[in-house]
VEXVEXBA-456057 format. One line per 3 residues: number of its first residue (from 1); their letters; for each residue x, y, z of C-alpha. Coordinates in pm, 1 decimal. Layout:
NUM = A = X Y Z | ...
//
This chain:
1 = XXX = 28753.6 664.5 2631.6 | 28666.0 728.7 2262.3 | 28424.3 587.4 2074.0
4 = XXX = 28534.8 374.1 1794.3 | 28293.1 244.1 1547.2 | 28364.1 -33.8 1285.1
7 = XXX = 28205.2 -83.2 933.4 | 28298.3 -421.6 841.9 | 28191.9 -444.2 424.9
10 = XXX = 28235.3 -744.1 204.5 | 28393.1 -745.5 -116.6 | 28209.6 -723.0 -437.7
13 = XXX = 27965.1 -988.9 -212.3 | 27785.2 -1183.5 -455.1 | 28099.6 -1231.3 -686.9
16 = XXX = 28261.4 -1337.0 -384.8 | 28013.6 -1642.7 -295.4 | 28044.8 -1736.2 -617.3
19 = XXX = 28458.2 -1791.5 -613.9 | 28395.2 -1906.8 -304.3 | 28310.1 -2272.3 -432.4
22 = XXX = 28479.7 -2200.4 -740.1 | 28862.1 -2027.6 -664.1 | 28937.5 -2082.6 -1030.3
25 = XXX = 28762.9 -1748.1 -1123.4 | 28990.8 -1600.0 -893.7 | 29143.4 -1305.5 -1107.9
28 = XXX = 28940.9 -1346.3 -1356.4 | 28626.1 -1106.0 -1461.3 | 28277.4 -1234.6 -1320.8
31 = XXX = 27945.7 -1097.3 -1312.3 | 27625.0 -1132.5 -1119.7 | 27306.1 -1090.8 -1329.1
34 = XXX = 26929.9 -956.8 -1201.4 | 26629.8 -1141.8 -1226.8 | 26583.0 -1287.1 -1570.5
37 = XXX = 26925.3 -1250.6 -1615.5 | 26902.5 -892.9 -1743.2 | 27122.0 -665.7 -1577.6
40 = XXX = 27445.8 -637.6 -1379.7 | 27400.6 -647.4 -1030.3 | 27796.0 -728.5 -890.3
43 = XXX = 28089.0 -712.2 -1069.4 | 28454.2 -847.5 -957.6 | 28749.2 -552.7 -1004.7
46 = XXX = 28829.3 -727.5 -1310.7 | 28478.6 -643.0 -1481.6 | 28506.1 -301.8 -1334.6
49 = XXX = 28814.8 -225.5 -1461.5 | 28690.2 -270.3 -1813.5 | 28406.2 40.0 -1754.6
52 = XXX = 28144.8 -147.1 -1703.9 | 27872.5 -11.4 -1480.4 | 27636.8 -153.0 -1203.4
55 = XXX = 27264.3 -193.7 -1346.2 | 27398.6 -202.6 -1719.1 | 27179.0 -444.2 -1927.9
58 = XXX = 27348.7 -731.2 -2042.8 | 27277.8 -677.7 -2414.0 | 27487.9 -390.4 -2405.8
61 = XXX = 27806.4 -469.3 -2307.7 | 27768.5 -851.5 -2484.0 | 28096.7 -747.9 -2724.6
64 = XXX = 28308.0 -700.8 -2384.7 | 28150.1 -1036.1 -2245.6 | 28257.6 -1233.5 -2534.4
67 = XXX = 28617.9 -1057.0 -2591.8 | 28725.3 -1079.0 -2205.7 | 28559.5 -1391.0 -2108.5
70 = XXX = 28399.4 -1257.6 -1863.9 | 28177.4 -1550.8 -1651.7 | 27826.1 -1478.1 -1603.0
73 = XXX = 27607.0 -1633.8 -1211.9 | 27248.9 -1569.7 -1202.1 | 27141.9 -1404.8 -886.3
76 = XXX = 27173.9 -1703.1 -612.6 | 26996.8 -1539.2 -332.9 | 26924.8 -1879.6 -147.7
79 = XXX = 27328.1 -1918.2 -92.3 | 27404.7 -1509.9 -95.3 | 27176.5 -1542.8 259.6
82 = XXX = 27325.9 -1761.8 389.2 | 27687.4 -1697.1 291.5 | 27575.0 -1328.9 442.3
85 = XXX = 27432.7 -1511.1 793.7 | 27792.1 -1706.3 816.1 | 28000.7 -1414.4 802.0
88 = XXX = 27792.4 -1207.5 1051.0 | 27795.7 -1505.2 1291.5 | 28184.9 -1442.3 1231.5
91 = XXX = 28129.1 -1064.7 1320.5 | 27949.6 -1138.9 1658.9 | 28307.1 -1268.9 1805.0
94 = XXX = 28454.0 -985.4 1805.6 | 28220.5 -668.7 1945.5 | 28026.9 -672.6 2234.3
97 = XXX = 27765.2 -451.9 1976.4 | 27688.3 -520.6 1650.8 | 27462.2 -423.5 1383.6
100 = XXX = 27332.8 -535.0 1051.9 | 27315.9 -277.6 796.3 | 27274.4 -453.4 486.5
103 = XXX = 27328.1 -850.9 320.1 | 27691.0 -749.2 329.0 | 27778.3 -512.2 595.8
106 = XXX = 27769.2 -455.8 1004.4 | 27864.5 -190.6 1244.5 | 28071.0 -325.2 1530.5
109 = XXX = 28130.3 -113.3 1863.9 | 28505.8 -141.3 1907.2 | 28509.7 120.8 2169.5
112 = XXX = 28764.0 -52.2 2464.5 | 28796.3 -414.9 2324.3 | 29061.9 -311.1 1995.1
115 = XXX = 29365.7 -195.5 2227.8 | 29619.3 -158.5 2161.3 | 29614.0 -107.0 1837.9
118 = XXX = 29289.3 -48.3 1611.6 | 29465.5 -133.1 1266.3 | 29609.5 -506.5 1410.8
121 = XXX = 29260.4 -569.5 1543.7 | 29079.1 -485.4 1205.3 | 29322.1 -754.6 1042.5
124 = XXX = 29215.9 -995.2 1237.4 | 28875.9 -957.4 1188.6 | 28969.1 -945.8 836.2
127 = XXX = 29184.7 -1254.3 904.3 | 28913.0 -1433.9 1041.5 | 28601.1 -1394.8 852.9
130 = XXX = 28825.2 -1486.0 543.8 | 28944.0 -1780.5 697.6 | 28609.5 -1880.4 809.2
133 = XXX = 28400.3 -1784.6 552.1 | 28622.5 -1732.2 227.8 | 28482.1 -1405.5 196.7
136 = XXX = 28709.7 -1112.3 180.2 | 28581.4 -799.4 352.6 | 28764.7 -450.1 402.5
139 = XXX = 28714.5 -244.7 774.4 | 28690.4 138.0 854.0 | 28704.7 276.7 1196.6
142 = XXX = 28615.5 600.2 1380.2 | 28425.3 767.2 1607.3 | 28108.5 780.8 1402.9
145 = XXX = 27930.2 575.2 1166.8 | 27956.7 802.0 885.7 | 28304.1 822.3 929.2
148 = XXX = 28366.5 422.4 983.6 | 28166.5 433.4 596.9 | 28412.7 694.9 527.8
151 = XXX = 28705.6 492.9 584.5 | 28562.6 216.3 502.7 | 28593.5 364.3 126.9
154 = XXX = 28909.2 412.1 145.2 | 29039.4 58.7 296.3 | 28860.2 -19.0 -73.1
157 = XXX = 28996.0 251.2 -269.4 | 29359.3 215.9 -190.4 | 29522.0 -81.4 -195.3
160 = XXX = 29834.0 32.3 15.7 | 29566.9 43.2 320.6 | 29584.5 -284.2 310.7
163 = XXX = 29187.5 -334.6 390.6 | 29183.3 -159.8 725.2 | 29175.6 243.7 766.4
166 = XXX = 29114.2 402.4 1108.8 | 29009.1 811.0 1121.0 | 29001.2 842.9 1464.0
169 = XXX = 29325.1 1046.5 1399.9 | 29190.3 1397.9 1330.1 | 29523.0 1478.4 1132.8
172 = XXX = 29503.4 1216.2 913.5 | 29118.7 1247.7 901.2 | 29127.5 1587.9 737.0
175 = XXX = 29405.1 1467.4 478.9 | 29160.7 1191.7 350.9 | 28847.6 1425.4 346.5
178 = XXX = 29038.9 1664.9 143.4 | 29056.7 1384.1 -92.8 | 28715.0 1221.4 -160.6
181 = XXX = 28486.9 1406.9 -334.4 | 28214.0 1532.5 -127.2 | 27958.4 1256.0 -282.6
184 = XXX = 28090.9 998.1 -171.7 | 27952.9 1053.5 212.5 | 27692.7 840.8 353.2
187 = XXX = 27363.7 967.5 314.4 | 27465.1 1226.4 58.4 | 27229.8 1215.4 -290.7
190 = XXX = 27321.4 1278.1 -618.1 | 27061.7 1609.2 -603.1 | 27206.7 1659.2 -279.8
193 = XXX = 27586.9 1669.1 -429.1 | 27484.3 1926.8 -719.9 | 27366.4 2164.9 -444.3
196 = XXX = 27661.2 2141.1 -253.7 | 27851.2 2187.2 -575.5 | 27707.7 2474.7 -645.7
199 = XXX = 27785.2 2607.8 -348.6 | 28134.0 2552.4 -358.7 | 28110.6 2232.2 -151.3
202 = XXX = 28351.3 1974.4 -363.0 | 28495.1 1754.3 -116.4 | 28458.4 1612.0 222.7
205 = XXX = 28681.4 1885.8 402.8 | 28480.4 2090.5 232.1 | 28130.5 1995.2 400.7
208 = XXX = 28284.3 1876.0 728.6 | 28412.0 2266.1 781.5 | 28082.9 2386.5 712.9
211 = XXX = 27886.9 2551.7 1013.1 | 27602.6 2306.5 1111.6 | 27336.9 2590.5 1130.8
214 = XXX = 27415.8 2713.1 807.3 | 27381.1 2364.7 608.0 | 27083.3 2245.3 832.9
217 = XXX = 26871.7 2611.2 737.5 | 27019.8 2535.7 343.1 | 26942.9 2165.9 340.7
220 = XXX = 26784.0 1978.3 664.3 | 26876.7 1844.8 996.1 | 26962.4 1488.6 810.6
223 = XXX = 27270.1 1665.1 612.2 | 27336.4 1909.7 950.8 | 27397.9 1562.3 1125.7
226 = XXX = 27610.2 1439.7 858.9 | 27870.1 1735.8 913.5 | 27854.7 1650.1 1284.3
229 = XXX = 27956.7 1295.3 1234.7 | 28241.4 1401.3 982.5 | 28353.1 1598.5 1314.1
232 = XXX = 28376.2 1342.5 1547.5 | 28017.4 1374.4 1731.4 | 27796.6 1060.6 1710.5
235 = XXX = 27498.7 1131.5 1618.5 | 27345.1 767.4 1465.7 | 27343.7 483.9 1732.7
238 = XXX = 27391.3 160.4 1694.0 | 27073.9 -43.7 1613.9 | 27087.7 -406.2 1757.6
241 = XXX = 26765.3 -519.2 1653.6 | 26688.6 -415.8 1303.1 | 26417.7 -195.2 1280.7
244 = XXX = 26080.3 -300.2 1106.5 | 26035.3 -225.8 740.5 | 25791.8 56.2 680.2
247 = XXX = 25680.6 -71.1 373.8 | 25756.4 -430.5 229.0 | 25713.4 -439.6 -181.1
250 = XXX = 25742.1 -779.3 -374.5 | 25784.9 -723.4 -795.6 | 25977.2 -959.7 -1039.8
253 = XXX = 26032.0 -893.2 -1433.4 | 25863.6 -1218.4 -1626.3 | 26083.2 -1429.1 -1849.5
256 = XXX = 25846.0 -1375.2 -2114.0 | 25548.0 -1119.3 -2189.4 | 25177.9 -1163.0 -2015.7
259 = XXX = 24925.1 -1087.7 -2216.1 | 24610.4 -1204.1 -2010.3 | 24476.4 -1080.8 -1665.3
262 = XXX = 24462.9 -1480.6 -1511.5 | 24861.1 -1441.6 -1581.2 | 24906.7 -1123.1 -1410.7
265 = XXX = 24618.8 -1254.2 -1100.0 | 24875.7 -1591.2 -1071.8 | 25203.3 -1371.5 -1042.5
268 = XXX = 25047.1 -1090.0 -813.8 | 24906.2 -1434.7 -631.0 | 25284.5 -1532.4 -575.4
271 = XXX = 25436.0 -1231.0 -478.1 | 25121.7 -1136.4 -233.1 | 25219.1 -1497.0 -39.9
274 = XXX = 25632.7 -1341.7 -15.2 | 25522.6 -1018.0 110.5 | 25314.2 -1149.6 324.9
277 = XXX = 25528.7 -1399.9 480.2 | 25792.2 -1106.3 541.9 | 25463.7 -969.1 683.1
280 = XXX = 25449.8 -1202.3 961.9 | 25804.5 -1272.5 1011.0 | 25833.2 -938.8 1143.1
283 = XXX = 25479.0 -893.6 1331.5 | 25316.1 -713.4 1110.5 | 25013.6 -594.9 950.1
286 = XXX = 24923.4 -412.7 694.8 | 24671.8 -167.0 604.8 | 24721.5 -86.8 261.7
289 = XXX = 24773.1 -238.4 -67.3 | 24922.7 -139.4 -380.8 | 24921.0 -328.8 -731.1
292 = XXX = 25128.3 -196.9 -1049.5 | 25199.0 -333.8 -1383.7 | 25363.5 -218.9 -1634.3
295 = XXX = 25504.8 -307.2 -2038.9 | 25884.2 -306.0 -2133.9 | 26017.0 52.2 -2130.6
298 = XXX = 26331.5 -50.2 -2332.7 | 26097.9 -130.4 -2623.5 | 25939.1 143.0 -2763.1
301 = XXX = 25805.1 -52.5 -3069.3 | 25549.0 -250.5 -2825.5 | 25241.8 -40.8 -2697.3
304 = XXX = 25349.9 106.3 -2357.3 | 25150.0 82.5 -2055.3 | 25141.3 160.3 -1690.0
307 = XXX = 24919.6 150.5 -1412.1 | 24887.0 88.0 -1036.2 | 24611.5 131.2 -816.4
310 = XXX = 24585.7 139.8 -415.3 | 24300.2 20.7 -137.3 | 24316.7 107.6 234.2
313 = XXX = 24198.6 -246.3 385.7 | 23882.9 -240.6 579.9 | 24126.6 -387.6 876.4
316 = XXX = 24447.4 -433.6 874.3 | 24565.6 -778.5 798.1 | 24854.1 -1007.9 759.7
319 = XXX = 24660.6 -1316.2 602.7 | 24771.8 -1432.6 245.5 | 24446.0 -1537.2 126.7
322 = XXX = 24313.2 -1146.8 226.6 | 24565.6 -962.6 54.3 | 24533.7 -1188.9 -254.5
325 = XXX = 24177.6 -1154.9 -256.6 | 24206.3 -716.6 -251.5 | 24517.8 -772.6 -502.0
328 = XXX = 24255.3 -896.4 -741.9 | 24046.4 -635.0 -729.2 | 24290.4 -382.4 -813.7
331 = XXX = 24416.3 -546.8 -1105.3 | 24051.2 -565.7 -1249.5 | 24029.7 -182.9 -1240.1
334 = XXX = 24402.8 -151.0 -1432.3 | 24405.4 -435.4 -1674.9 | 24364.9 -351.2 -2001.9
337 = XXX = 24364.8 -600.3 -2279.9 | 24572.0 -560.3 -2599.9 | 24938.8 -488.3 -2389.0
340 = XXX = 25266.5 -762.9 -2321.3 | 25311.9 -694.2 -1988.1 | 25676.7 -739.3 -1856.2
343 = XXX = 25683.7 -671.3 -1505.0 | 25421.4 -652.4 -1154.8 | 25423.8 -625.9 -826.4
346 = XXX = 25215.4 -563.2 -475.2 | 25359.8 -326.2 -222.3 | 25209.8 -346.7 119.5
349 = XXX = 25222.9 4.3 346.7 | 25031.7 118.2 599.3 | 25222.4 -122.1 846.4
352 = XXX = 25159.7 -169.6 1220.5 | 25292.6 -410.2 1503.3 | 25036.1 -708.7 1513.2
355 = XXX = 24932.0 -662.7 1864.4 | 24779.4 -305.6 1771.0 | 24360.5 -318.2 1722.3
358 = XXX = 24272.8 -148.9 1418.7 | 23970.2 14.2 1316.1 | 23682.1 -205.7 1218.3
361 = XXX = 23464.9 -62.5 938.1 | 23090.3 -110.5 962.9 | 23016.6 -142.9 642.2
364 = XXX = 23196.5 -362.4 357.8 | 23214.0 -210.3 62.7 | 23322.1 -531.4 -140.2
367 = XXX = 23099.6 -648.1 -356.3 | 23174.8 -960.3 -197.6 | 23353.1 -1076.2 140.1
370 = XXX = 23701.4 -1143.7 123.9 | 23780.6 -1439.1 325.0 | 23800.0 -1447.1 748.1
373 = XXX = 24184.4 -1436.0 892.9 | 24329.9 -1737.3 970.1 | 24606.1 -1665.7 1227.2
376 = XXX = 24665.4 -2061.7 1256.6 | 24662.8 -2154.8 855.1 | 24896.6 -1905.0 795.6
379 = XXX = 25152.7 -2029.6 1051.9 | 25098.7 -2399.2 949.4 | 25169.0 -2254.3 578.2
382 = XXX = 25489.0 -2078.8 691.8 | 25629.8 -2363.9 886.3 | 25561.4 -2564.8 616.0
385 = XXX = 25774.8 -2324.9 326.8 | 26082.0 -2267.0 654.6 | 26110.2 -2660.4 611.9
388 = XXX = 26018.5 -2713.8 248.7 | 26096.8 -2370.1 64.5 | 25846.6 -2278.5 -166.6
391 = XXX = 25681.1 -2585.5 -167.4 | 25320.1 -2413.8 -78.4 | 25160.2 -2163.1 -222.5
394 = XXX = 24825.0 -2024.5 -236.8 | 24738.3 -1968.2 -612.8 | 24489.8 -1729.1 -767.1
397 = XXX = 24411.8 -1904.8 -1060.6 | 24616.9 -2215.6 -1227.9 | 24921.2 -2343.8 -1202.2
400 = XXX = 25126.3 -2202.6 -1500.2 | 25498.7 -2117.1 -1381.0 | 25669.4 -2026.2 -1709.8
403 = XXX = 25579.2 -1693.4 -1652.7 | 25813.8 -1741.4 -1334.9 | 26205.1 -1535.8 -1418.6
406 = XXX = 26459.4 -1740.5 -1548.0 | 26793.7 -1797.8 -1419.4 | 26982.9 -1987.8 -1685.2
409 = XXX = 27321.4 -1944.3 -1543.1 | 27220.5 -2010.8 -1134.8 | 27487.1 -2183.6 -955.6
412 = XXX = 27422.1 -2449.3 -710.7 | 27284.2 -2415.2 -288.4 | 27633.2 -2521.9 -224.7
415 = XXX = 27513.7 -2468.1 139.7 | 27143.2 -2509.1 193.6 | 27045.0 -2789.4 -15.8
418 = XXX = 27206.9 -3187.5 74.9 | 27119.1 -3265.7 -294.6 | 27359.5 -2971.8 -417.1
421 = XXX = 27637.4 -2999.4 -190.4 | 28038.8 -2923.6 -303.8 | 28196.1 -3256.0 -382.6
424 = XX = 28587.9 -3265.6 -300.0 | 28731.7 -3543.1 -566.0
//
């Protein structure tokens, strides 16, 4: 029996939640903005159609904005989740194998349970997570993941597809990869494309005819894998349970400029209690921090200035108050007075399963202690935030939040909150 492996990707995702609760800017050009409300993050067809790309700040296309309407969400990442968790509880119905990729896409194993006839079953699917969620979603099939992405692109790209494209057909496999440019395959670069290019390599045909010895001793076994998959031979199994992160980083712009280092301790405070939370929710512990901060780079009037600095921890830890504490001490060796800082952030690395005995150093070179784990605080703390988001926190110094990003355009937690809930009239 072959294989047939399903990529099941949602629409323009965050635009979609939004019309979700409001179908009147169905049709009509919407955008999703970044922290502070900076930047593009998702745009509907509509917005793309006008040229506008992903990541563009939102100063620069404000003449489009204001000539086309165009309606403007701050991120809503409470309702995004949970709009995301919805439609993969949709997913689970209808593969005996699933996997989450990303907030807005999942593998399915449809080998044996789509007969008899792949392109009716991906409707439903379609069918059903619309129904159910509101959320439109497009499906590629075929006997790899990288094609499944493949085909997935082109259920997107061509409307007459009708959402659904299966290349388990090696015919009508080789007449698509003759038409998408050789970029647009999973897992290859942009540096990675200009090398192909300049070997001739233009589309997928191209790369999928290539000998695998050849492009593995020109490029690495990653890219020699890649041309397997194009040919039918699985090489990437499905992961059920998502893999741990290797290295969990926490950073936010400010909605205005920091000038003084009990600012910058506050914020590093706040995002050192996130990371460390995703610390623990996945069993982890970490055994190095990193602190960086940074002025605007799209000013070059101001006085520029970057700098981060790192610390192996004596022990590997997963206690808020710990990291906090060593978060601190970096940012006393990088501040430097006289700068508006616009963005920080802590990245944690170093990671290992919390079961695992680390190595205990003899001596402590602090110049003081840092505080003792806590295995028990810490869970009280996170049981406390799963019931009350963000209620608790563990400050470093004050209690100043204006430094926190604004979201001036956030819609409501049409979903999570009983306060903010649709209201049918």
């Amino acid at each position: 029996m072959q294989a047939l492996i399903a990529l099941v990707d949602c629409n323009n995702f965050y635009v979609s939640c939004e019309r979700v609760f409001r179908p009147d800017l169905i049709g009509k050009p919407v955008m999703v903005l970044s922290n502070n409300d900076g930047c593009v993050v998702a745009r509907s067809k509509e917005v793309k159609d006008l040229g506008i790309k992903m990541g563009v700040p939102v100063f620069q296309v404000q003449s489009l904005i204001n000539q086309h309407r165009i309606q403007l969400f701050s991120s809503n990442y409470t309702l995004y989740a949970d709009m995301s968790s919805r439609v993969m509880s949709t997913l689970e119905e209808f593969a005996p194998a699933m996997e989450v990729y990303s907030i807005d896409e999942a593998f399915l194993d449809l080998t044996g349970v789509y007969q008899p006839d792949s392109i009716a079953y991906g409707q439903r699917i379609r069918k059903k997570v619309h129904r159910a969620t509101g959320i439109p979603v497009c499906v590629g099939m075929g006997p790899t993941k990288t094609l499944a992405k493949l085909a997935n692109f082109a259920a997107k790209k061509w409307q007459k597809t009708e959402g659904v494209v299966d290349l388990s057909n090696p015919l009508r496999r080789e007449k698509l990869m003759k038409l998408v440019p050789v970029g647009e395959v999973w897992g290859i670069g942009s540096r990675t494309t200009l090398k192909l290019n300049a070997l001739g390599i233009q589309s997928v045909w191209d790369l999928a005819v290539q000998p695998c010895q050849r492009i593995q001793q020109q490029f690495n076994i990653v890219v020699a894998r890649t041309v397997m998959e194009l040919n039918g031979t699985a090489c990437l199994a499905l992961e059920d349970i998502a893999p741990n992160k290797q290295q969990i980083v926490c950073s936010r712009s400010f909605s205005r400029r920091l000038i003084s280092y009990d600012e910058l301790a506050q914020a590093l405070a706040e995002f050192c209690s996130r990371a460390a939370e995703k610390l623990r929710k996945q069993q982890s512990r970490a055994g190095c921090i990193t602190v960086f901060i940074r002025t605007s780079p799209f000013n070059p009037q101001e006085p520029q200035y970057q700098r981060s600095a790192s610390v192996q921890l004596s022990a590997a830890t997963q206690d808020t108050r710990i990291l906090i504490n060593s978060a601190q001490r970096l940012l006393k060796e990088i501040f430097k007075s006289g700068y508006q800082y616009q963005k920080c952030g802590v990245q944690l690395s170093h990671l290992q399963q919390h079961a695992e005995q680390g190595q205990l150093e003899l001596f402590d070179l602090f110049d003081s202690a840092p505080p003792k784990e806590n295995p028990a605080l810490m869970t009280v703390l996170d049981h406390i935030n799963k019931r009350f988001p963000k209620r608790l926190s563990i400050a470093a110094t004050g209690f100043d939040q204006s430094w926190q990003p604004k979201a001036e355009k956030i819609s409501p937690r049409y979903t999570t909150d009983w306060q903010q809930l649709p209201k049918v009239k």
